[in-house]
C-alpha positions in Angstrom: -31.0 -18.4 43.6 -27.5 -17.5 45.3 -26.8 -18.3 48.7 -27.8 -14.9 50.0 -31.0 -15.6 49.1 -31.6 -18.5 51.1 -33.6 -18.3 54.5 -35.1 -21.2 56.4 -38.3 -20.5 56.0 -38.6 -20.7 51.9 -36.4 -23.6 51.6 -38.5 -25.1 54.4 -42.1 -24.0 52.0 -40.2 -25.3 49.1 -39.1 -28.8 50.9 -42.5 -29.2 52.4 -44.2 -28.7 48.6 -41.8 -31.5 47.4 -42.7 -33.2 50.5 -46.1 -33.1 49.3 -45.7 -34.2 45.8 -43.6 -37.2 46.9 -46.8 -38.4 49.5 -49.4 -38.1 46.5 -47.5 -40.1 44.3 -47.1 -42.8 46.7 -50.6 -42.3 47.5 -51.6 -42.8 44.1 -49.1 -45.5 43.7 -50.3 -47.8 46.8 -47.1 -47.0 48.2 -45.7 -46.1 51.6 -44.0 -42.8 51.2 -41.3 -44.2 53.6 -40.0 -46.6 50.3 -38.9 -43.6 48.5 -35.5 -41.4 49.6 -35.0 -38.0 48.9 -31.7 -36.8 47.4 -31.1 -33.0 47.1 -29.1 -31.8 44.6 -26.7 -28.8 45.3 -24.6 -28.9 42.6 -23.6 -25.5 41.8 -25.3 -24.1 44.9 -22.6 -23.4 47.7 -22.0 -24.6 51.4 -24.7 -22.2 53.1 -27.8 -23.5 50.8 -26.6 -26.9 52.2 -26.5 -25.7 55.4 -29.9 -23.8 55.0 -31.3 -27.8 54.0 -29.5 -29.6 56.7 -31.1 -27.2 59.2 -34.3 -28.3 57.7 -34.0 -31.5 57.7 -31.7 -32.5 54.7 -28.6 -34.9 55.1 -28.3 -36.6 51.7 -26.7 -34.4 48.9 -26.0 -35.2 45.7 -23.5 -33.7 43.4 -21.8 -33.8 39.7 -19.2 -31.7 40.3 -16.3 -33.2 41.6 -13.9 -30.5 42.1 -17.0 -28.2 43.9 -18.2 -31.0 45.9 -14.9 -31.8 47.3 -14.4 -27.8 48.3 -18.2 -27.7 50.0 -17.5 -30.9 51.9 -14.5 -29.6 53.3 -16.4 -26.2 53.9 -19.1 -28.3 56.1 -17.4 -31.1 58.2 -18.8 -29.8 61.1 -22.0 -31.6 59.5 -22.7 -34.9 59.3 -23.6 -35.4 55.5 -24.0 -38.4 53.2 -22.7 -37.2 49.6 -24.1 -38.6 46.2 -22.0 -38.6 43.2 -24.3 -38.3 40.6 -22.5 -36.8 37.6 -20.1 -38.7 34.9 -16.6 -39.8 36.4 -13.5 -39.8 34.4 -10.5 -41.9 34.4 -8.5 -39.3 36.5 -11.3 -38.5 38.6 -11.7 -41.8 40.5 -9.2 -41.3 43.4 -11.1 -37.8 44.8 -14.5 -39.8 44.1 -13.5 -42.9 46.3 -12.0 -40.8 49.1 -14.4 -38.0 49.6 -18.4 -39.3 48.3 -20.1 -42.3 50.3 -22.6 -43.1 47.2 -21.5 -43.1 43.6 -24.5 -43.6 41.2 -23.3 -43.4 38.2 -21.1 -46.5 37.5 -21.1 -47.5 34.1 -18.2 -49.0 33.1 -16.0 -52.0 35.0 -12.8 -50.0 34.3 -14.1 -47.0 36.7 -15.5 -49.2 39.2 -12.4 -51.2 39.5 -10.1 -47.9 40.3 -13.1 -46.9 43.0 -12.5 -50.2 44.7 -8.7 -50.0 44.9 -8.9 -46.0 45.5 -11.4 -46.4 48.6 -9.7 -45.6 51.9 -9.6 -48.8 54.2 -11.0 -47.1 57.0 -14.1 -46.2 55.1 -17.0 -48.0 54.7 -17.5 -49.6 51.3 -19.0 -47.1 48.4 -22.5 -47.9 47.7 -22.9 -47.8 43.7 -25.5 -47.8 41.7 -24.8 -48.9 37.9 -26.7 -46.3 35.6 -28.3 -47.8 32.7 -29.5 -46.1 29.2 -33.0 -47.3 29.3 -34.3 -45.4 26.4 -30.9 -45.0 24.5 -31.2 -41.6 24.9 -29.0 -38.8 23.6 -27.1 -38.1 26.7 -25.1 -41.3 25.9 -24.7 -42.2 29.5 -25.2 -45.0 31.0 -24.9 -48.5 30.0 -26.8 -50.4 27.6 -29.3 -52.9 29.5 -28.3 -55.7 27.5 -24.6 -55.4 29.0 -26.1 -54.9 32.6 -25.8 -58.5 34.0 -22.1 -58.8 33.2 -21.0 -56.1 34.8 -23.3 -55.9 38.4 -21.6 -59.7 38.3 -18.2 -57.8 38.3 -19.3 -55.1 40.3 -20.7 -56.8 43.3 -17.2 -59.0 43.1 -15.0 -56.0 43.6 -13.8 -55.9 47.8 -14.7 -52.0 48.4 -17.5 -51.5 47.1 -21.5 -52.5 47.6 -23.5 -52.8 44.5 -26.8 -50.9 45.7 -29.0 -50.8 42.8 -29.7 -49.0 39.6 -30.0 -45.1 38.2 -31.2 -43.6 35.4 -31.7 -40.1 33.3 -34.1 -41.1 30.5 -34.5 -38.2 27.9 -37.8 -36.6 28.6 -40.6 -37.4 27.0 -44.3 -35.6 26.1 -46.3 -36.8 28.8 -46.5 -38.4 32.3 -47.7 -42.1 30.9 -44.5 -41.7 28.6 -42.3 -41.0 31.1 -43.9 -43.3 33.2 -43.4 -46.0 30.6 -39.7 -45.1 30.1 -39.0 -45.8 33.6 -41.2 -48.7 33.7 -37.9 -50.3 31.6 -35.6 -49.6 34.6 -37.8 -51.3 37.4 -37.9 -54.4 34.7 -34.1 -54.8 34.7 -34.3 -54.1 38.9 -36.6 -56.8 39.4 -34.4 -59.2 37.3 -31.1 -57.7 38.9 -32.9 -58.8 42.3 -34.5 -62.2 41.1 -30.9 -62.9 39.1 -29.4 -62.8 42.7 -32.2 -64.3 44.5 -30.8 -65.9 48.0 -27.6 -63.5 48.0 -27.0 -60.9 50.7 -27.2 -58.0 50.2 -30.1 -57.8 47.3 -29.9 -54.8 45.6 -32.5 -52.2 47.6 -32.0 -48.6 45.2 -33.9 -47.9 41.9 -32.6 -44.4 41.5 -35.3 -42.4 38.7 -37.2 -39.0 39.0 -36.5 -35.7 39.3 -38.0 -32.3 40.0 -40.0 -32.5 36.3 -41.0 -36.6 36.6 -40.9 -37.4 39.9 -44.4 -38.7 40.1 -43.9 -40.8 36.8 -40.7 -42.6 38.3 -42.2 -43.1 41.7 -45.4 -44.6 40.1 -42.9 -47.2 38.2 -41.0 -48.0 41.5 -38.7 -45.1 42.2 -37.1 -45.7 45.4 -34.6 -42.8 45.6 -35.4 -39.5 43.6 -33.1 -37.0 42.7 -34.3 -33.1 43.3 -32.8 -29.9 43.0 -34.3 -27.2 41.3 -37.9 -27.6 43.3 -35.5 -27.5 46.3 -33.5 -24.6 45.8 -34.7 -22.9 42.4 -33.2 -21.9 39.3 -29.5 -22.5 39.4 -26.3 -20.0 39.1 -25.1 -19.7 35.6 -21.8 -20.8 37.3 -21.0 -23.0 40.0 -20.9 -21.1 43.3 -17.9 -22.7 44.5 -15.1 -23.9 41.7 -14.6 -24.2 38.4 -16.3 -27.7 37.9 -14.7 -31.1 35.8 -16.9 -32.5 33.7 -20.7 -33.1 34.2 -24.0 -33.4 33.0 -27.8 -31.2 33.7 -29.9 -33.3 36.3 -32.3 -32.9 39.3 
């Protein structure tokens, strides 16, 4: 759906349905739907379908495109936006990543979170990161392996300019909702330890960052705090991105 399309009214339906499906899960899960963030993904969709979900309601975007997101947040500084990297970084990516996002989600190796902390702009805040884990050694690759996860949230939470946050995910999907539930069952394991590991420290780790628009009722069920949704937000997605050529990224939301 290209900008043109978009109109207040259908992104508000479609925001309202997601709305919906987020409340029923917590419902079902015993949880409060207040425990559980939502993060619109606008990656490939340009500055006026942001604008479009800001008007609705909508401040937290997440994108893998770092060239494109860059461009859109210059395009809309007249809003006050909190931008989610959520796609792979590269080496020579780092420096427009700690300057321009507030969240980066998917931290998986100490070499990149080290040139995040000495790249962040003193004057910012700290970058919140989440380290994203390969729960299911899935074929995407990303993500690192839970058995190296303790060594490097210890190095992580020690670097000056940034705040270790929590833990993301993209398990591979799998045939049914107890499956998928299962999956992301692993993640809230290695949360729960991450949080009891650092039991008595300040801050504890608050974000389990699972679910999208095909599995968000699965991850919230296993403890999903912060899902991830684009295409039941703003539909099927440009063959290109609307705004740039983008550097390197991978399929979510």
């Amino acid at each position: 759906m290209p900008d043109s399309s978009f109109d207040n009214p259908a992104f508000s339906a479609a925001l309202q349905s997601v709305q919906a499906r987020i409340a029923a899960a917590c419902a079902a899960a015993g949880r409060d739907p207040a425990s559980v963030r939502l993060l619109a993904v606008s990656k490939t969709f340009g500055p006026e379908a942001v604008r479009v979900a800001r008007q609705a309601g909508l401040s937290a975007f997440g994108e893998n495109y770092i060239q494109e997101a860059v461009a859109k947040m210059e395009a809309l500084a007249d809003l006050a936006l909190e931008w989610h990297c959520i796609g792979p970084i590269q080496s020579n990516k780092t420096r427009p990543v700690a300057e321009h996002f507030a969240w980066v989600q998917t931290v998986d190796r100490l070499k990149i979170a080290q040139r995040l902390s000495e790249q962040r702009p003193a004057e910012l805040p700290p970058l919140q990161v989440c380290l994203q884990v390969n729960v299911d050694g899935g074929s995407t690759k990303a993500g690192i392996a839970p058995e190296a996860l303790p060594e490097l949230a210890r190095a992580v939470r020690a670097l000056p300019r940034l705040r270790l946050r929590g833990l993301m995910c993209i398990p591979d999907p799998q045939p049914d909702a107890v499956a998928m539930q299962a999956v992301f069952a692993r993640a809230r394991v290695l949360f729960d330890g991450l949080r009891a590991d650092w039991a008595g420290l300040d801050p504890l780790p608050d974000t389990l960052s699972m679910g999208m628009s095909a599995d968000l009722e699965a991850a919230i069920a296993a403890g999903s705090t912060l899902v991830r949704i684009g295409s039941a937000l703003f539909g099927a997605r440009p063959v290109k991105p609307a705004a740039v050529v983008p550097s390197a990224g991978i399929p979510g939301g």
